[in-house]
C-alpha positions in Angstrom: -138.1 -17.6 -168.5 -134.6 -16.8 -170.2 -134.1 -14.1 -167.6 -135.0 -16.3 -164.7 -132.9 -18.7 -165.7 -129.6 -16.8 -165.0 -130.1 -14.5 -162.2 -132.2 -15.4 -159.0 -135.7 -13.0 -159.7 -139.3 -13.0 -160.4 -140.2 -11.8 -164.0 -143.4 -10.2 -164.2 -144.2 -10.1 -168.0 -147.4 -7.7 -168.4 -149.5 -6.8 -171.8 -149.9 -3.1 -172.1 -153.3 -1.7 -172.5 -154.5 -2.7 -175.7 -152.5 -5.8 -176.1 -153.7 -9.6 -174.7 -156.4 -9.8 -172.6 -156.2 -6.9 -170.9 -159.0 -5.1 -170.7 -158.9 -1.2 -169.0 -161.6 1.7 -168.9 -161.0 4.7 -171.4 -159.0 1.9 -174.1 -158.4 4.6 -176.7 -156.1 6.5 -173.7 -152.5 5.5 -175.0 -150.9 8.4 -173.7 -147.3 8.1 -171.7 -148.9 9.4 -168.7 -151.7 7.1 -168.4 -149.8 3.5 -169.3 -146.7 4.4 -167.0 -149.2 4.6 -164.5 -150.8 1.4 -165.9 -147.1 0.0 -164.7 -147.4 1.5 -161.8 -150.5 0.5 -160.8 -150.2 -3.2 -161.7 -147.1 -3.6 -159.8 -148.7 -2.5 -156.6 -151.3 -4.5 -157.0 -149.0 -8.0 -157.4 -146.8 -6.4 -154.2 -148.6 -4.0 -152.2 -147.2 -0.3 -151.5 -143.8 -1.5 -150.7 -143.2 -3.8 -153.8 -139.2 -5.6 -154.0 -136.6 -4.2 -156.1 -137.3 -3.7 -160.0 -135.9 -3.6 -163.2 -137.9 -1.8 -165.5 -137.2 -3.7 -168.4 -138.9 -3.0 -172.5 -138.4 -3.1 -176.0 -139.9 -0.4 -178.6 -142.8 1.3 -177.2 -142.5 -0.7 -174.1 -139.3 0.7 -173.5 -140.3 4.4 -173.8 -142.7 3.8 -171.0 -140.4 2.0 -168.8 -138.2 5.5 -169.2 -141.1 7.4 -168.4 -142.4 5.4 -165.2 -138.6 5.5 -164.1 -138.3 9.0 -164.6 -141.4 9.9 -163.2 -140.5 7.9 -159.8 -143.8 6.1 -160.0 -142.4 3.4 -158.3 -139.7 4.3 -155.8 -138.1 0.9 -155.7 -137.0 1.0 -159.0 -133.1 -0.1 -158.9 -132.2 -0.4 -163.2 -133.9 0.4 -166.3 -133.4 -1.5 -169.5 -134.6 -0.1 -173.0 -134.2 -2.2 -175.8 -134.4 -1.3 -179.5 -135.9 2.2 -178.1 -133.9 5.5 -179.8 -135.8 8.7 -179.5 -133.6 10.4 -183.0 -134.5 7.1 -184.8 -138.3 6.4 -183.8 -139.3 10.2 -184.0 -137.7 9.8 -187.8 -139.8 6.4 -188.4 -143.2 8.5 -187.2 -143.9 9.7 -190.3 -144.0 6.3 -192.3 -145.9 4.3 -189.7 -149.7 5.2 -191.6 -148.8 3.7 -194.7 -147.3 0.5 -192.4 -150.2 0.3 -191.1 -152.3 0.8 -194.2 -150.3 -1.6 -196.1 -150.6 -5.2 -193.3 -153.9 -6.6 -194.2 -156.8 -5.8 -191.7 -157.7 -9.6 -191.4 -156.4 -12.7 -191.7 -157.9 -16.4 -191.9 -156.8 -17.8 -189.3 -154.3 -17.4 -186.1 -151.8 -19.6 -188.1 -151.7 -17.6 -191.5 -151.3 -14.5 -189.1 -147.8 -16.2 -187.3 -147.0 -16.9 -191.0 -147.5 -13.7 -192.2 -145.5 -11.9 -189.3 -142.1 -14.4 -190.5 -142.6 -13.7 -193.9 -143.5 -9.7 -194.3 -140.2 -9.4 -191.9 -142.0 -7.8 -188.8 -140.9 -11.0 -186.8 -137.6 -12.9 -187.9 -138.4 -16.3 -186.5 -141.9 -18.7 -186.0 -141.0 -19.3 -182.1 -141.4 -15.6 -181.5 -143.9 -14.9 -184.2 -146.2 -17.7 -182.4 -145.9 -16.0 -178.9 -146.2 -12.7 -180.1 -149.4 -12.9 -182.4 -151.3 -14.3 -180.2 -151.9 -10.8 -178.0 -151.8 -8.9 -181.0 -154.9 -10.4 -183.2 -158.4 -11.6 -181.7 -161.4 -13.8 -183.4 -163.9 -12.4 -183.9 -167.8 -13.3 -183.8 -169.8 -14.3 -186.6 -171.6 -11.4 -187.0 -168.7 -9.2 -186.6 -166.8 -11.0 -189.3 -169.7 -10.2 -192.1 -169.0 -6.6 -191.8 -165.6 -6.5 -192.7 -164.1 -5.4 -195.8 -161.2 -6.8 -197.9 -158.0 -5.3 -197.5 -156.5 -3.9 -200.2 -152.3 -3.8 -200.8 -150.4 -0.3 -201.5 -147.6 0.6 -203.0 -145.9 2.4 -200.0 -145.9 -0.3 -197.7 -142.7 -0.2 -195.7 -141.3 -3.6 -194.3 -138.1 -4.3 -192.9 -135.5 -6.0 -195.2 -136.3 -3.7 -197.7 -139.0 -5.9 -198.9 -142.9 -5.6 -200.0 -145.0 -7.9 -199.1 -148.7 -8.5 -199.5 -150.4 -11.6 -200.0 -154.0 -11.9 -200.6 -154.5 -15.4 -199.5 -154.1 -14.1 -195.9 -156.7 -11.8 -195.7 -160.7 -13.0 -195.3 -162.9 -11.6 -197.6 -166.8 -11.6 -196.9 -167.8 -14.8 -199.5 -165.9 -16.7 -197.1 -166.4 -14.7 -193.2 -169.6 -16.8 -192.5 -167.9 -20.0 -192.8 -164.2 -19.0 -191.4 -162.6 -18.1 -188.3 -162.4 -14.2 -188.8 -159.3 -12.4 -186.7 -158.7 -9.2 -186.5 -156.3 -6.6 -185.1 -156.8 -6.0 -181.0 -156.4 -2.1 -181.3 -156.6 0.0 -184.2 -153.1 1.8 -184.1 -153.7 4.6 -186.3 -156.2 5.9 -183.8 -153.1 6.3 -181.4 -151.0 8.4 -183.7 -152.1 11.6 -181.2 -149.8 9.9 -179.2 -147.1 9.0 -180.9 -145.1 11.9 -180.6 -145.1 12.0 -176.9 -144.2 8.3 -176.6 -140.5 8.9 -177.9 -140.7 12.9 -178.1 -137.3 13.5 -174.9 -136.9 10.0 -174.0 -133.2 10.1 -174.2 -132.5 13.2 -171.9 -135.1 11.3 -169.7 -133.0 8.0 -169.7 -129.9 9.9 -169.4 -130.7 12.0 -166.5 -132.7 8.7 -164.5 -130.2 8.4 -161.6 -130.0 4.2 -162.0 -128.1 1.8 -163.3 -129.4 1.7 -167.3 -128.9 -0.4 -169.9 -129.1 -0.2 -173.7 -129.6 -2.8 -176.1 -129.5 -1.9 -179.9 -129.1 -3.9 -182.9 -126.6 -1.2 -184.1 -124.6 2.3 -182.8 -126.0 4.2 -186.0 -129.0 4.1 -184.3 -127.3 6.2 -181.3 -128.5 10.0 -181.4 -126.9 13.0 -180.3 -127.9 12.7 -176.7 -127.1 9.2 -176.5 -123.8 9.3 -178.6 -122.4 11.9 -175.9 -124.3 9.9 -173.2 -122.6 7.0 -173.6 -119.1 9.0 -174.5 -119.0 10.2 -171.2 -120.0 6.5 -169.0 -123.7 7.3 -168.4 -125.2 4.5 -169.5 -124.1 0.5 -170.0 -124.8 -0.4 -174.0 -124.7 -3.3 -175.7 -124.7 -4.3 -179.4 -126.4 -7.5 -180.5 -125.1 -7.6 -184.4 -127.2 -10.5 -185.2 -130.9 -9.4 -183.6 -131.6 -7.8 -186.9 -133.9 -5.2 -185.3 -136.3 -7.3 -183.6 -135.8 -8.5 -179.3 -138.5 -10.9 -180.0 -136.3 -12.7 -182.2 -133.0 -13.0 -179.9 -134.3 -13.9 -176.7 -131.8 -15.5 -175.1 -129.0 -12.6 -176.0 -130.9 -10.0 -174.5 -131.7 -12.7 -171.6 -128.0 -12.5 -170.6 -127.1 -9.1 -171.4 -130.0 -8.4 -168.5 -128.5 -10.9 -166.0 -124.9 -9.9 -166.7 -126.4 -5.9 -165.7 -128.0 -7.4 -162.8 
């Protein structure tokens, strides 16, 4: 990977409970609790009780947990902790406008390769390298029969994109004339069943990343998105920060930038 490249390490790289092929009991459980101990518990099992030093490292959502399972000393051989893109001031004011997101991205899509081009071009993914890695544990086919049953998506007005832009495009979604005789894939999870959750994924994450006694790192696109917390956090040395002007939001799109701002942390 771009990490191991520049600093001796192992990268373990895991999908989260309702992303890839992972598959867990109780799947609708997205609570903080549960999936830092999903961390946990899948580090032990690659290491044993006594696993080598880690770096929690994650990027949105991912990077709330990683605060949590620091904080929570779930694994005592934690040495640093890098959130990326993760600001609990800016995500808990984004909360609100994530249902209409969610209503406005169609529910299915043709094929895996109108998906990837869809993520480029409705902004949620600012280049195809990334969009091609990151689709794929995101969306899954779906059977035949499964495929029959679904219904056409339909665009709204309120859709909120980045770039400012609106985007909806028909011609990605799969409607039912042509399900029996196409590859039908849908999203993995249905995220607005999680929304119970929401709130506690970000809800005190930055006096929790402030008050982790290790070495931490923050990577944002920008300091406006620094909250109070964080603003007086970093004013006073807590914390290491780094600004990547040009990652326009997105980690996925900027991997080798945040590749060495990790190793120069290291």
């Amino acid at each position: 990977t771009a990490i191991a490249s520049r600093v001796t390490c192992r990268v373990l790289a895991m999908d989260l409970r309702g992303h890839g092929a992972t598959l867990v009991r109780q799947s609708d459980d997205f609570s903080t609790q549960t999936m830092s101990s999903d961390v946990a518990n899948v580090i032990r099992a690659c290491y044993g009780e006594t696993p080598p030093p880690i770096v929690l490292i994650g990027h949105g959502v991912g990077g709330a947990i990683a605060v949590h399972t620091a904080s929570n000393m779930l694994l005592p051989t934690t040495v640093g902790l890098v959130a990326i893109d993760v600001v609990e001031g800016s995500a808990m004011d984004a909360l609100h406008s994530i249902q209409n997101f969610l209503k406005g991205r169609p529910k299915s899509f043709k094929s895996m390769d109108h998906a990837i081009e869809w993520s480029v071009k409705s902004g949620q993914i600012r280049n195809l390298e990334s969009a091609r890695v990151s689709m794929v544990g995101q969306i899954k086919r779906c059977e035949v029969e499964e495929a029959d049953t679904l219904e056409q998506a339909s665009p709204v007005t309120d859709v909120v994109v980045e770039r400012n832009e609106e985007f909806y495009d028909q011609s990605y979604v799969n409607d039912k004339e042509n399900a029996a005789s196409e590859s039908v894939y849908k999203w993995r999870i249905d995220l607005s069943k999680s929304e119970k959750y929401w709130d506690g994924w970000f809800r005190g994450t930055s006096n929790l990343f402030l008050a982790c006694n290790l070495p931490k790192l923050l990577l944002l696109a920008g300091i406006d998105r620094l909250d109070r917390d964080l603003t007086i956090g970093q004013m006073q040395g807590k914390f290491m920060m780094q600004v990547l002007p040009l990652w326009s939001c997105s980690a996925r799109g900027q991997t080798r930038q945040v590749a060495e701002a990790v190793a120069l942390s290291c």
